[in-house]
Backbone as XML, in Angstrom:
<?xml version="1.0"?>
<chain id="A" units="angstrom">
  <residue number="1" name="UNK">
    <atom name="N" x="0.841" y="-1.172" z="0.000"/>
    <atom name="CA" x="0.000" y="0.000" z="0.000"/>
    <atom name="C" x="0.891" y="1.242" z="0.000"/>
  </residue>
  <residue number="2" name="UNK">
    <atom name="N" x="0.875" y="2.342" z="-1.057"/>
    <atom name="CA" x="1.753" y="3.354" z="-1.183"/>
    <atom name="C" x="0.877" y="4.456" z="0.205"/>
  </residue>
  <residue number="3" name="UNK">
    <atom name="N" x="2.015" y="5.199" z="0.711"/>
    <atom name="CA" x="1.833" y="5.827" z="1.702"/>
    <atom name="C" x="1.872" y="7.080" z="1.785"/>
  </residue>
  <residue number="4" name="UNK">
    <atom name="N" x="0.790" y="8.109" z="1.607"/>
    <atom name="CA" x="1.578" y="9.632" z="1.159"/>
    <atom name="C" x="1.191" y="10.384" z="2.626"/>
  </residue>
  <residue number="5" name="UNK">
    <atom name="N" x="2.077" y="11.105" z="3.170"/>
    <atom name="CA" x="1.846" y="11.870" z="4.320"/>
    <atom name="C" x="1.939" y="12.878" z="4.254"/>
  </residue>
  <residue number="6" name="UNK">
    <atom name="N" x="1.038" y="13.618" z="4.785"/>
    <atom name="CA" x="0.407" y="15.017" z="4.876"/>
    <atom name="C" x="1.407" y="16.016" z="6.260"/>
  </residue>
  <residue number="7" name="UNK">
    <atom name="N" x="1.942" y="16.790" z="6.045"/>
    <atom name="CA" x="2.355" y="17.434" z="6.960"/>
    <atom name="C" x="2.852" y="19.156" z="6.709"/>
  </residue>
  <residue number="8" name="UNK">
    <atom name="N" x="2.379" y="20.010" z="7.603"/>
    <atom name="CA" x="2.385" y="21.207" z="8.162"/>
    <atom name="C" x="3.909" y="21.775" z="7.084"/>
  </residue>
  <residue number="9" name="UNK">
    <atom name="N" x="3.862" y="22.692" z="6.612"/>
    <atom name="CA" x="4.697" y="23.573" z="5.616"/>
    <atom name="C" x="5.051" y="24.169" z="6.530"/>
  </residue>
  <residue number="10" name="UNK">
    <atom name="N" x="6.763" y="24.228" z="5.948"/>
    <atom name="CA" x="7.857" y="25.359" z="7.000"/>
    <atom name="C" x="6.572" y="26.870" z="6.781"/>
  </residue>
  <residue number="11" name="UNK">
    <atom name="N" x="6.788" y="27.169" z="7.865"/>
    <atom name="CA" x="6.295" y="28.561" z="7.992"/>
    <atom name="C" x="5.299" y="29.022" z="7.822"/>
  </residue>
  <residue number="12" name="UNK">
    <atom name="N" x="4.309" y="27.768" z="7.436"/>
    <atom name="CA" x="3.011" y="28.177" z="6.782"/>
    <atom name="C" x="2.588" y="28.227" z="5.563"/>
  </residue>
  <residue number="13" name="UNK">
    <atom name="N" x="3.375" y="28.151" z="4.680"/>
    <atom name="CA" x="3.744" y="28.911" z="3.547"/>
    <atom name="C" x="2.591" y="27.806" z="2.725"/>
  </residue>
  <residue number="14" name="UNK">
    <atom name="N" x="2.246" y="27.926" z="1.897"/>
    <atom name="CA" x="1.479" y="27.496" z="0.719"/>
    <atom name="C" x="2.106" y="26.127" z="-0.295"/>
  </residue>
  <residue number="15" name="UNK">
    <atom name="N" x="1.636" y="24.684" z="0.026"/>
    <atom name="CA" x="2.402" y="24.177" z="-0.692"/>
    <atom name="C" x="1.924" y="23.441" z="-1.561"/>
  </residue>
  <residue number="16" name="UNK">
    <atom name="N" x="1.797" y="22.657" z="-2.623"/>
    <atom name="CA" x="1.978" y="22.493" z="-3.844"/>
    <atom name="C" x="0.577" y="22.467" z="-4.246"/>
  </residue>
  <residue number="17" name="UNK">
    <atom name="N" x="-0.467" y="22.177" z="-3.265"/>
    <atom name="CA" x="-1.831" y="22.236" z="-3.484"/>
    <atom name="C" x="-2.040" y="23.476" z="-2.869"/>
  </residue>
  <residue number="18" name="UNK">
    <atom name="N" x="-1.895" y="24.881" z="-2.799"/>
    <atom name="CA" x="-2.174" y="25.865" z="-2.091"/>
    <atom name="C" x="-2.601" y="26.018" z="-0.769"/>
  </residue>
  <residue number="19" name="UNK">
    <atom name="N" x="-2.494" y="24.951" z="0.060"/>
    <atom name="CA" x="-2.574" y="25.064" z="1.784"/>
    <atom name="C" x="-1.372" y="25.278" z="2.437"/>
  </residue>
  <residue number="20" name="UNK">
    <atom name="N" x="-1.547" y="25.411" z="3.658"/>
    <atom name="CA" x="-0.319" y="25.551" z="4.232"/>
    <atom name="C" x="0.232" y="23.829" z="4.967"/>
  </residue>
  <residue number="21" name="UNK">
    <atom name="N" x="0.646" y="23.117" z="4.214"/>
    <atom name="CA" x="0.999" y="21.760" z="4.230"/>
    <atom name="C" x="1.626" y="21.311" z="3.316"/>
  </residue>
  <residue number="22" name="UNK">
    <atom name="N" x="2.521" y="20.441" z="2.946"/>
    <atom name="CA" x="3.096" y="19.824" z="2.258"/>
    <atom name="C" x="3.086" y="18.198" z="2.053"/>
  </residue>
  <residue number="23" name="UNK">
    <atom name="N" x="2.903" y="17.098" z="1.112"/>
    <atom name="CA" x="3.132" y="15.642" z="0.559"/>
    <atom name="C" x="4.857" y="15.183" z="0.825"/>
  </residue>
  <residue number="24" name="UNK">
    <atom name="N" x="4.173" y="14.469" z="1.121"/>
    <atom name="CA" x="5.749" y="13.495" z="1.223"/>
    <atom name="C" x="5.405" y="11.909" z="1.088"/>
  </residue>
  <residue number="25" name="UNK">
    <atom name="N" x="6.576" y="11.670" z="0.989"/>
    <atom name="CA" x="6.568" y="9.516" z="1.136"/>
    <atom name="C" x="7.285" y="9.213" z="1.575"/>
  </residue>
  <residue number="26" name="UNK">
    <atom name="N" x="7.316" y="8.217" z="2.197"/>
    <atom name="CA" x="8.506" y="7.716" z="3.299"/>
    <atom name="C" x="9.526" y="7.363" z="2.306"/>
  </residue>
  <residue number="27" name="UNK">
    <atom name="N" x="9.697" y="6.587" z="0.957"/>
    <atom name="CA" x="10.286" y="6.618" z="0.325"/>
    <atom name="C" x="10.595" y="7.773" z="-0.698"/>
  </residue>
  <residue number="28" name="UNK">
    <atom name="N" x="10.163" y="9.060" z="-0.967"/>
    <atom name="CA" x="10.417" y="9.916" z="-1.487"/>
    <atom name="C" x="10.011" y="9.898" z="-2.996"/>
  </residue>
  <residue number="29" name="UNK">
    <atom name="N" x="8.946" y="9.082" z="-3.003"/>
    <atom name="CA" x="8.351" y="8.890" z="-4.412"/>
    <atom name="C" x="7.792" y="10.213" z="-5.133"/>
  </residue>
  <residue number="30" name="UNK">
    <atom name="N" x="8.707" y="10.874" z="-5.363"/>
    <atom name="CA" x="7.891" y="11.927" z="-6.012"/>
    <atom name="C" x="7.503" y="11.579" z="-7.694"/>
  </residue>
  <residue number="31" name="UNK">
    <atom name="N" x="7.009" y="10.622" z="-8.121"/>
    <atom name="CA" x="5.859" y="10.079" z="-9.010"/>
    <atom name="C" x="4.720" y="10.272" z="-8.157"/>
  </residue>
  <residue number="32" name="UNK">
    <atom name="N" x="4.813" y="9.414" z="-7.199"/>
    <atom name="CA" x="3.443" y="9.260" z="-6.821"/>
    <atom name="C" x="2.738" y="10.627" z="-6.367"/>
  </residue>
  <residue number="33" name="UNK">
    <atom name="N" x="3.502" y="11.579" z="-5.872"/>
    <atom name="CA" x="3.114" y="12.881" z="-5.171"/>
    <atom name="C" x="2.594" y="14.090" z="-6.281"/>
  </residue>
  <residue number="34" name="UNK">
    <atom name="N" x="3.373" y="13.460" z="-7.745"/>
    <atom name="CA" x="3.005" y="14.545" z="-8.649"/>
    <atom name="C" x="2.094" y="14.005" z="-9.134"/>
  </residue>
  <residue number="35" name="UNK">
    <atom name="N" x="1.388" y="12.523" z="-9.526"/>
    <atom name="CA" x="0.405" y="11.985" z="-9.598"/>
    <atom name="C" x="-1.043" y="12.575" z="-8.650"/>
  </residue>
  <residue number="36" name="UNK">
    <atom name="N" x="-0.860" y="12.545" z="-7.508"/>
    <atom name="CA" x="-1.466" y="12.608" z="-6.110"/>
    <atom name="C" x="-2.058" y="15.012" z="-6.562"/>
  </residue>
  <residue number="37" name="UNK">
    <atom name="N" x="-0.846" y="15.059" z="-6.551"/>
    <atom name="CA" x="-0.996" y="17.071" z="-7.086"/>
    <atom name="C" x="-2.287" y="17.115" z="-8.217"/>
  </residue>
  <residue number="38" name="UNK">
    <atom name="N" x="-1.575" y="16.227" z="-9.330"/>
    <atom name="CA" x="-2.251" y="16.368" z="-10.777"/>
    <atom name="C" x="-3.815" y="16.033" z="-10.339"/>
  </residue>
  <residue number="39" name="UNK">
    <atom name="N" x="-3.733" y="14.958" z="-10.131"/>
    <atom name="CA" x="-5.286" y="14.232" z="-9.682"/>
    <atom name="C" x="-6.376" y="15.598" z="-9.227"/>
  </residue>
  <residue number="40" name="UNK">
    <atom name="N" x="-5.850" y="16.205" z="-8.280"/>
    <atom name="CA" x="-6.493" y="16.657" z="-7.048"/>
    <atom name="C" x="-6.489" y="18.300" z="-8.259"/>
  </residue>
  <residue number="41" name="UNK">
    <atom name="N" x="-5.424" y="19.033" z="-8.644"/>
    <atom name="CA" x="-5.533" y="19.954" z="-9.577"/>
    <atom name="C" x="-6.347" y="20.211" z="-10.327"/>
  </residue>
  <residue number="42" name="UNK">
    <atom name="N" x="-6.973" y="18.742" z="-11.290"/>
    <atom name="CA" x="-7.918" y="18.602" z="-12.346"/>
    <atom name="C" x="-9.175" y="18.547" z="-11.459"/>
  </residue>
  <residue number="43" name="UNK">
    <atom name="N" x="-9.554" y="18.069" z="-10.476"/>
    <atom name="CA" x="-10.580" y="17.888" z="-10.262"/>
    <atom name="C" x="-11.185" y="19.617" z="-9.237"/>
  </residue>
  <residue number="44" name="UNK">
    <atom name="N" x="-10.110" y="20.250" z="-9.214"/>
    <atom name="CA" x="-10.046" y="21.651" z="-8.641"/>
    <atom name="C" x="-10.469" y="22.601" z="-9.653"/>
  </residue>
  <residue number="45" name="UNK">
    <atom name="N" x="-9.846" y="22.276" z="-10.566"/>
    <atom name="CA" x="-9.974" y="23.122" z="-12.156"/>
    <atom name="C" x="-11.372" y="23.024" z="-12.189"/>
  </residue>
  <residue number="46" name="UNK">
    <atom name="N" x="-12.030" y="21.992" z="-12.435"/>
    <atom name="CA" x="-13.309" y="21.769" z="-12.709"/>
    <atom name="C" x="-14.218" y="22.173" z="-11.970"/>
  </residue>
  <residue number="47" name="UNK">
    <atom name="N" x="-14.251" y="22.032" z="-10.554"/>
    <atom name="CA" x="-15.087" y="22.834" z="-9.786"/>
    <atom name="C" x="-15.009" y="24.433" z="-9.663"/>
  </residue>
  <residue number="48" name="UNK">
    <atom name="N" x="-14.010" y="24.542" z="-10.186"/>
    <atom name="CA" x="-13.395" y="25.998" z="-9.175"/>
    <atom name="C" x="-14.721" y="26.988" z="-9.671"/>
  </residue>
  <residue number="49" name="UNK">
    <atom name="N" x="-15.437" y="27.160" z="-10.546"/>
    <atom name="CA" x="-16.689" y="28.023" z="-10.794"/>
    <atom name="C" x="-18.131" y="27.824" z="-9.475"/>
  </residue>
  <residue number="50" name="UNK">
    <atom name="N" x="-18.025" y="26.397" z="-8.838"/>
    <atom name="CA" x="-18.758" y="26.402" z="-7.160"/>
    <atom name="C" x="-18.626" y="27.029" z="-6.219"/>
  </residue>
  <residue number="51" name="UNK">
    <atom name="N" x="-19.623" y="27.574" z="-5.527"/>
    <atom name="CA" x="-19.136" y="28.133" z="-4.232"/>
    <atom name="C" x="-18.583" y="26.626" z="-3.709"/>
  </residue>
  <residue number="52" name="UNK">
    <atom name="N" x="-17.414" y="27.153" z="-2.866"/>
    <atom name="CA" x="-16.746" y="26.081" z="-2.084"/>
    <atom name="C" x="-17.198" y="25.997" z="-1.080"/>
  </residue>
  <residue number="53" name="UNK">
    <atom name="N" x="-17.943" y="26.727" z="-0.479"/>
    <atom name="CA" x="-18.535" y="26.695" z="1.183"/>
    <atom name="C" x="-19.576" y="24.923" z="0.879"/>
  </residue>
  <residue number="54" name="UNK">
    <atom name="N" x="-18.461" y="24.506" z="2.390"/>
    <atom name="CA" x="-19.404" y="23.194" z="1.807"/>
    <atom name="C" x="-19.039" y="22.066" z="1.137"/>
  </residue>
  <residue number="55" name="UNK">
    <atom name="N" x="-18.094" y="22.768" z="0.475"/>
    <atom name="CA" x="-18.010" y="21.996" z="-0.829"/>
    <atom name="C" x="-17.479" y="20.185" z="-0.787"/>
  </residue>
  <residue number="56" name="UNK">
    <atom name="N" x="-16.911" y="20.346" z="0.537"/>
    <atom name="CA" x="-16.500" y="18.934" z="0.632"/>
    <atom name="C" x="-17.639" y="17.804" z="0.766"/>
  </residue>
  <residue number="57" name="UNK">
    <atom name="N" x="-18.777" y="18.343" z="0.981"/>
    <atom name="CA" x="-20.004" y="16.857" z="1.263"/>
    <atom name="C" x="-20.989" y="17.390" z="-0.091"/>
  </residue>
  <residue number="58" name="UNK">
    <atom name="N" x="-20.320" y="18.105" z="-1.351"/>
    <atom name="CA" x="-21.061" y="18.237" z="-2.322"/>
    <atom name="C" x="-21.330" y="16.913" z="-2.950"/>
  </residue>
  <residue number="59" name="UNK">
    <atom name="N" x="-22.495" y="16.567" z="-3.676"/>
    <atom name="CA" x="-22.696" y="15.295" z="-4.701"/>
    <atom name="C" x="-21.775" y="15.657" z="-6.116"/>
  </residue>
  <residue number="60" name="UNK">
    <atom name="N" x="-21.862" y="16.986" z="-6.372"/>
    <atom name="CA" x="-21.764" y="16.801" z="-7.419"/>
    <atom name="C" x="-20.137" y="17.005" z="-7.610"/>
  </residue>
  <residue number="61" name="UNK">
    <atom name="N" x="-19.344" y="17.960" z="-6.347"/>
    <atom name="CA" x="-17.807" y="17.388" z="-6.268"/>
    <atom name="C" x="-17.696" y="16.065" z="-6.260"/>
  </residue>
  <residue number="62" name="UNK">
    <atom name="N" x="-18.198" y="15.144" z="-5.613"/>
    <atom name="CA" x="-17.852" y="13.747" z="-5.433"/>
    <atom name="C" x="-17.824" y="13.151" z="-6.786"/>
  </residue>
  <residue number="63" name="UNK">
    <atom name="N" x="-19.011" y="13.354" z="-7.436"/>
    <atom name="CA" x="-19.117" y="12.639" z="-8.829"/>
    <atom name="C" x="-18.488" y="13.034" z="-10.291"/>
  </residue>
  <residue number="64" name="UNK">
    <atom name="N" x="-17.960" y="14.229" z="-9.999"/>
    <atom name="CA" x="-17.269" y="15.212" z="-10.954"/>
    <atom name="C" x="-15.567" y="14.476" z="-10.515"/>
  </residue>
  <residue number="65" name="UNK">
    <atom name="N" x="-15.292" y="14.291" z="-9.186"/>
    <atom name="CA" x="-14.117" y="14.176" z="-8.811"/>
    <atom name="C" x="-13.353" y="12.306" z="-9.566"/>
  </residue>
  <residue number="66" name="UNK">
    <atom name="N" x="-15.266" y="11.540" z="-9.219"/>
    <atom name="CA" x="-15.387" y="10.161" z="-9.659"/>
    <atom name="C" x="-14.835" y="10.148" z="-11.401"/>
  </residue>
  <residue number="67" name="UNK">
    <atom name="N" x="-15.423" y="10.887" z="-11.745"/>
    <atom name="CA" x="-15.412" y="11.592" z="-13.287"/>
    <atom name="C" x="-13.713" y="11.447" z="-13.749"/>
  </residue>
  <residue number="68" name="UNK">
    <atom name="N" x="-13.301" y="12.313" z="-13.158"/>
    <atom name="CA" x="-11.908" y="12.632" z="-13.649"/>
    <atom name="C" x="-10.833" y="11.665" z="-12.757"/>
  </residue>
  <residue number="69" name="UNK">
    <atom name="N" x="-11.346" y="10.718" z="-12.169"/>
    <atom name="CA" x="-10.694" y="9.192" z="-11.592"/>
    <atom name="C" x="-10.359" y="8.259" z="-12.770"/>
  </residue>
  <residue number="70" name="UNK">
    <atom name="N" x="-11.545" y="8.200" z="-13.672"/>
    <atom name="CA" x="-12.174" y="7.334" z="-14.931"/>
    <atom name="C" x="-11.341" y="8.081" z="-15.647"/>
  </residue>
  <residue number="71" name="UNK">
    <atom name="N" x="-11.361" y="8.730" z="-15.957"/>
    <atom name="CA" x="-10.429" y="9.672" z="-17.325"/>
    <atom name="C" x="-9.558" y="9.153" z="-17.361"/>
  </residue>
  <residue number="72" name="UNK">
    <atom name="N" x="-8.494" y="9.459" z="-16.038"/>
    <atom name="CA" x="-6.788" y="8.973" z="-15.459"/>
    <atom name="C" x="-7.251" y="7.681" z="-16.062"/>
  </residue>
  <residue number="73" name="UNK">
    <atom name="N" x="-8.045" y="6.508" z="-15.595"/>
    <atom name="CA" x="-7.981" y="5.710" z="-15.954"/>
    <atom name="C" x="-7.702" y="4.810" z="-17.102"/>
  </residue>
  <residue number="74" name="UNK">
    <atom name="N" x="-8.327" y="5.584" z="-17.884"/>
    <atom name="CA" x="-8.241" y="5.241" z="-19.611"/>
    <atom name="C" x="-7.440" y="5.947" z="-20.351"/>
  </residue>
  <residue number="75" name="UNK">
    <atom name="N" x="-6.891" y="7.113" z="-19.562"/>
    <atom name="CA" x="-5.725" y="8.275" z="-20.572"/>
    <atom name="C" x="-4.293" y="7.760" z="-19.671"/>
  </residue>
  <residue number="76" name="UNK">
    <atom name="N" x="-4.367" y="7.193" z="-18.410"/>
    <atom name="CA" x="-3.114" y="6.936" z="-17.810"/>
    <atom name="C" x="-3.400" y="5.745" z="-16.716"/>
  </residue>
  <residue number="77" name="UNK">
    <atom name="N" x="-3.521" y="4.623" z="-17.199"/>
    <atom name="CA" x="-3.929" y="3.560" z="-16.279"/>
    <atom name="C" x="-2.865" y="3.263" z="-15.297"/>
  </residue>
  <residue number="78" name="UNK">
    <atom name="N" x="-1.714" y="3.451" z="-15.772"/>
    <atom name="CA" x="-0.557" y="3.196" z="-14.446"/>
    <atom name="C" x="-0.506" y="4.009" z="-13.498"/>
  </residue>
  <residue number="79" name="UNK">
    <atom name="N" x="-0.789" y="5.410" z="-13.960"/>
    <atom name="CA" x="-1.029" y="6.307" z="-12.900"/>
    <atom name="C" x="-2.102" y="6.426" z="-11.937"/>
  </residue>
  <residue number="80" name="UNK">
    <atom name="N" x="-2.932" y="5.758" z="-12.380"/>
    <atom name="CA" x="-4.573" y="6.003" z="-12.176"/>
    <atom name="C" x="-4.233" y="4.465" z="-10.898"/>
  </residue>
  <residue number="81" name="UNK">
    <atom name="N" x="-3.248" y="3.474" z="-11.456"/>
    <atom name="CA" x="-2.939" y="2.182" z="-10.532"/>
    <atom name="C" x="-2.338" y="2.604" z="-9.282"/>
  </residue>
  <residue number="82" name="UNK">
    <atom name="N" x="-1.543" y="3.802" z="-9.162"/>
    <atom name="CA" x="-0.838" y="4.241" z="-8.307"/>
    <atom name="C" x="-1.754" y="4.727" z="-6.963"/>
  </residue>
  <residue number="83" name="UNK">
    <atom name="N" x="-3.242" y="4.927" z="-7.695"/>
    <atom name="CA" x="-3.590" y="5.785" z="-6.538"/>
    <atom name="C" x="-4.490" y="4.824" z="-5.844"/>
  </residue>
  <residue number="84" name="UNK">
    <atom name="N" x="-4.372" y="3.194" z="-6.340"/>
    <atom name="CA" x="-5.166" y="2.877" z="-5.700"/>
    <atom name="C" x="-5.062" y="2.438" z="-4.194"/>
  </residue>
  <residue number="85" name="UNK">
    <atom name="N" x="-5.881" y="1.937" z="-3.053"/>
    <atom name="CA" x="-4.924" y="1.520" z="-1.929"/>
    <atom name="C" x="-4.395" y="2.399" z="-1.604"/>
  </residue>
  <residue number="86" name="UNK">
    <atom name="N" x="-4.290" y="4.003" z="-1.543"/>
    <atom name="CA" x="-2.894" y="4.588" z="-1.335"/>
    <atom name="C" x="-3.689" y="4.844" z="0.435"/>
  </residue>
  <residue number="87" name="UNK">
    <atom name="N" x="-2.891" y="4.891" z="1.522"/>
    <atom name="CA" x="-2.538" y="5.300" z="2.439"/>
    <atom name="C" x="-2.262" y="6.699" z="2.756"/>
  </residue>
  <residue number="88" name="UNK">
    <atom name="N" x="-2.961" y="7.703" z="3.432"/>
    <atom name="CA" x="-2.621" y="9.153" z="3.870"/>
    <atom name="C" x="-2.745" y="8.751" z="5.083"/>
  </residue>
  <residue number="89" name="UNK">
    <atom name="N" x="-1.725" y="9.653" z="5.520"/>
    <atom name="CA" x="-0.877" y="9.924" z="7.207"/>
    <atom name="C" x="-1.159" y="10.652" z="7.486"/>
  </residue>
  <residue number="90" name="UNK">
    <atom name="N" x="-2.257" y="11.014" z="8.184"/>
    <atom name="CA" x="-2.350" y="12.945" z="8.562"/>
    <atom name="C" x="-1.701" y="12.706" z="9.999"/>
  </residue>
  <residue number="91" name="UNK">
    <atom name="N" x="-1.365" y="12.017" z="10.433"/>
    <atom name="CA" x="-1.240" y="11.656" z="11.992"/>
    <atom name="C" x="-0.352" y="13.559" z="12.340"/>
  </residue>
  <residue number="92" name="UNK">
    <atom name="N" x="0.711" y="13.562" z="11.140"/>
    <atom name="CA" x="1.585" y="14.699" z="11.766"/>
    <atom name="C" x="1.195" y="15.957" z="11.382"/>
  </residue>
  <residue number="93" name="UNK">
    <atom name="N" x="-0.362" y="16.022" z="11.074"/>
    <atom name="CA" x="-0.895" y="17.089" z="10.942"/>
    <atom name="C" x="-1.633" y="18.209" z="12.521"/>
  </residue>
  <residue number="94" name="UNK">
    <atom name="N" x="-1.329" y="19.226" z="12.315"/>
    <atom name="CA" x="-2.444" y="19.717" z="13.850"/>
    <atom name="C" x="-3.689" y="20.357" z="13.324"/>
  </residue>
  <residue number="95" name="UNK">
    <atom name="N" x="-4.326" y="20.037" z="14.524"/>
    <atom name="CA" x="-5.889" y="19.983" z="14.408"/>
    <atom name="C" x="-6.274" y="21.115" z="13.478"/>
  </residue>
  <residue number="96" name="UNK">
    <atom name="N" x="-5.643" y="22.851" z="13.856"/>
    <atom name="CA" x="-5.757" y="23.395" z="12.588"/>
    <atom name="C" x="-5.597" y="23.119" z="11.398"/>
  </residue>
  <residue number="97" name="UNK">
    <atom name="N" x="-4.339" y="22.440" z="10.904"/>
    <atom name="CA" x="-4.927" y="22.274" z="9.634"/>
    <atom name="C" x="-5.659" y="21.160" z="8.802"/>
  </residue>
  <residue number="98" name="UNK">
    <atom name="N" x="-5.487" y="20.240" z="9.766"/>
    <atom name="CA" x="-7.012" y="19.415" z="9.485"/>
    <atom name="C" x="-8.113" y="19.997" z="9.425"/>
  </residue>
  <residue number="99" name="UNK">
    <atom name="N" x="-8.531" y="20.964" z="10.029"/>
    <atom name="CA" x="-9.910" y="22.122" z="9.577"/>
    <atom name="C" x="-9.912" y="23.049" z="8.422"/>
  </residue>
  <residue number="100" name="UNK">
    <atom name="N" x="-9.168" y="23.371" z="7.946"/>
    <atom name="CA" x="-8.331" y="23.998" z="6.732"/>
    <atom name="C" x="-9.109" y="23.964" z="5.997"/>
  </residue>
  <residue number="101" name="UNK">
    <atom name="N" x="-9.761" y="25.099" z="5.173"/>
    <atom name="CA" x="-11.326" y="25.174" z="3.922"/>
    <atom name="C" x="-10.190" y="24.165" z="2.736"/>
  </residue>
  <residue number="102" name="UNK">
    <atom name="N" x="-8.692" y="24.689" z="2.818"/>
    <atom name="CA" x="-8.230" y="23.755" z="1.235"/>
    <atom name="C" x="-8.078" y="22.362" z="1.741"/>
  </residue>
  <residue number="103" name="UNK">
    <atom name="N" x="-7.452" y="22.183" z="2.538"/>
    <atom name="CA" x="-7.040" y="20.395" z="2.978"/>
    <atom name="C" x="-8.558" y="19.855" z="2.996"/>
  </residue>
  <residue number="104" name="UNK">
    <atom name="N" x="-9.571" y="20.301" z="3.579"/>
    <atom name="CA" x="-10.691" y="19.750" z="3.447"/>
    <atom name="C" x="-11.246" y="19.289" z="2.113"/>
  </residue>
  <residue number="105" name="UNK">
    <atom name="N" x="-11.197" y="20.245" z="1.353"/>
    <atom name="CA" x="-11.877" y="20.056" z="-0.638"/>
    <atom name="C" x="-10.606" y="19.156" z="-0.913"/>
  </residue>
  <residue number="106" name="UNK">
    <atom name="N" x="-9.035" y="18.966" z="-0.669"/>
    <atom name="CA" x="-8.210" y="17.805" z="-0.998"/>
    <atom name="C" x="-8.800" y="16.901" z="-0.619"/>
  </residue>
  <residue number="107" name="UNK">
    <atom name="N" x="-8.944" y="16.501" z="0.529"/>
    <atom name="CA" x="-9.189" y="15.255" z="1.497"/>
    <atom name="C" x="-10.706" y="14.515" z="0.823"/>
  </residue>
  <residue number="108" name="UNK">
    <atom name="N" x="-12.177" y="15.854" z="0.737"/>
    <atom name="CA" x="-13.127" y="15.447" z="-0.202"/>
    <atom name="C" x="-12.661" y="15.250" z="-1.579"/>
  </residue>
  <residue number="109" name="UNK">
    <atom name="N" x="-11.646" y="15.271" z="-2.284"/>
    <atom name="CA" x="-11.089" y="15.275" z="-3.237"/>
    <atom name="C" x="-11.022" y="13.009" z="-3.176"/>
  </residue>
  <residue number="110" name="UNK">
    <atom name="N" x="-10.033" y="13.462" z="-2.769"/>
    <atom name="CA" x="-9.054" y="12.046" z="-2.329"/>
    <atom name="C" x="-9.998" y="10.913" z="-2.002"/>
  </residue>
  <residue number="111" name="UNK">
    <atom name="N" x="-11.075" y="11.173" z="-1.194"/>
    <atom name="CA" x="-11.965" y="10.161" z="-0.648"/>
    <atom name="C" x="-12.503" y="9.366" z="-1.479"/>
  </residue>
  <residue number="112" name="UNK">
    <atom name="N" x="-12.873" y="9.878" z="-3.086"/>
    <atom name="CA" x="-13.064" y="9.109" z="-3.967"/>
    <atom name="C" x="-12.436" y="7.853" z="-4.703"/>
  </residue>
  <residue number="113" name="UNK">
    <atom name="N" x="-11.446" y="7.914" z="-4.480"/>
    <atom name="CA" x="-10.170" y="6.941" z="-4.943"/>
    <atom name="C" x="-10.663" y="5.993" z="-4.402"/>
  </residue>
  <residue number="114" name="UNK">
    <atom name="N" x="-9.994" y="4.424" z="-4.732"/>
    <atom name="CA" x="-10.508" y="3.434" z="-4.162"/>
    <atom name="C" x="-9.601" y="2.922" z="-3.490"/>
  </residue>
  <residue number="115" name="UNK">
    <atom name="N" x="-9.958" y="2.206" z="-2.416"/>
    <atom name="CA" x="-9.364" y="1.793" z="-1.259"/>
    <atom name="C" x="-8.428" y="2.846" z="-0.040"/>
  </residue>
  <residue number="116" name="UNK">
    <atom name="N" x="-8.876" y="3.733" z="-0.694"/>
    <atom name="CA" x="-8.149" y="4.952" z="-0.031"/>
    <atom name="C" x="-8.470" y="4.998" z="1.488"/>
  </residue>
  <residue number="117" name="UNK">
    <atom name="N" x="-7.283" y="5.021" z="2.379"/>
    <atom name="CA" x="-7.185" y="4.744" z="4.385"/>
    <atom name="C" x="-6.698" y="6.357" z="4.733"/>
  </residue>
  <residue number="118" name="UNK">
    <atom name="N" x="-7.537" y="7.466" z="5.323"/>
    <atom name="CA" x="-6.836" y="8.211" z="6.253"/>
    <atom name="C" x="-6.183" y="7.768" z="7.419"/>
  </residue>
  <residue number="119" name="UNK">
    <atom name="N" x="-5.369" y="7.305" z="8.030"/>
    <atom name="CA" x="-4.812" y="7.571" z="9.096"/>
    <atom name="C" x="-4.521" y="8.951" z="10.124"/>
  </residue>
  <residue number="120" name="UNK">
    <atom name="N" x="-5.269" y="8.897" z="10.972"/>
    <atom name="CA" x="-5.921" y="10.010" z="11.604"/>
    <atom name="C" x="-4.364" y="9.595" z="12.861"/>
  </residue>
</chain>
């Protein structure tokens, strides 16, 4: 099971998904992390005309997000293999930014994937 962990950005600062947090892997897979960016990007692109308030228990984020799962699938099946099973670590996250309006629309992002485990 690939393992991507979520953790708090030096200084706050804004990181590759615009929160103040940063991706990592215990092995340093940065495939899987630019996979993990791209995924979550496209399915951002597409909503971004929604109010976001909310937006994480939307139907139609979920099924829009399902949407562009299937795409990866058939335009990049190895990549689309990568995300399956994957493992997130928030363990070394703090409670702020687990409340976070962006980590939240990621996380509703992510939930769609299959077999996908937060570790809280």
């Amino acid at each position: 099971m690939p393992v991507l962990t979520i953790l708090p950005s030096p200084e706050n600062k804004a990181g590759p998904l615009d929160g103040p947090f940063v991706l990592t892997t215990p092995d340093d897979d940065a495939e899987l992390i630019a996979i993990v960016i791209a995924f979550v990007r496209l399915v951002i692109r597409g909503v971004s005309s929604y109010n976001k308030q909310g937006m994480e228990e939307s139907s139609n984020l979920k099924s829009y997000a399902m949407e562009c799962y299937e795409e990866l699938q058939d335009e990049s099946p190895e990549a689309a293999e990568r995300l399956i099973d994957l493992m997130v670590d928030c363990s070394g996250m703090p409670d702020a930014l687990k409340t976070h309006p962006i980590w939240r629309l990621d996380r509703a992002i992510l939930r769609v994937l299959p077999g996908i485990v937060f570790e809280e």
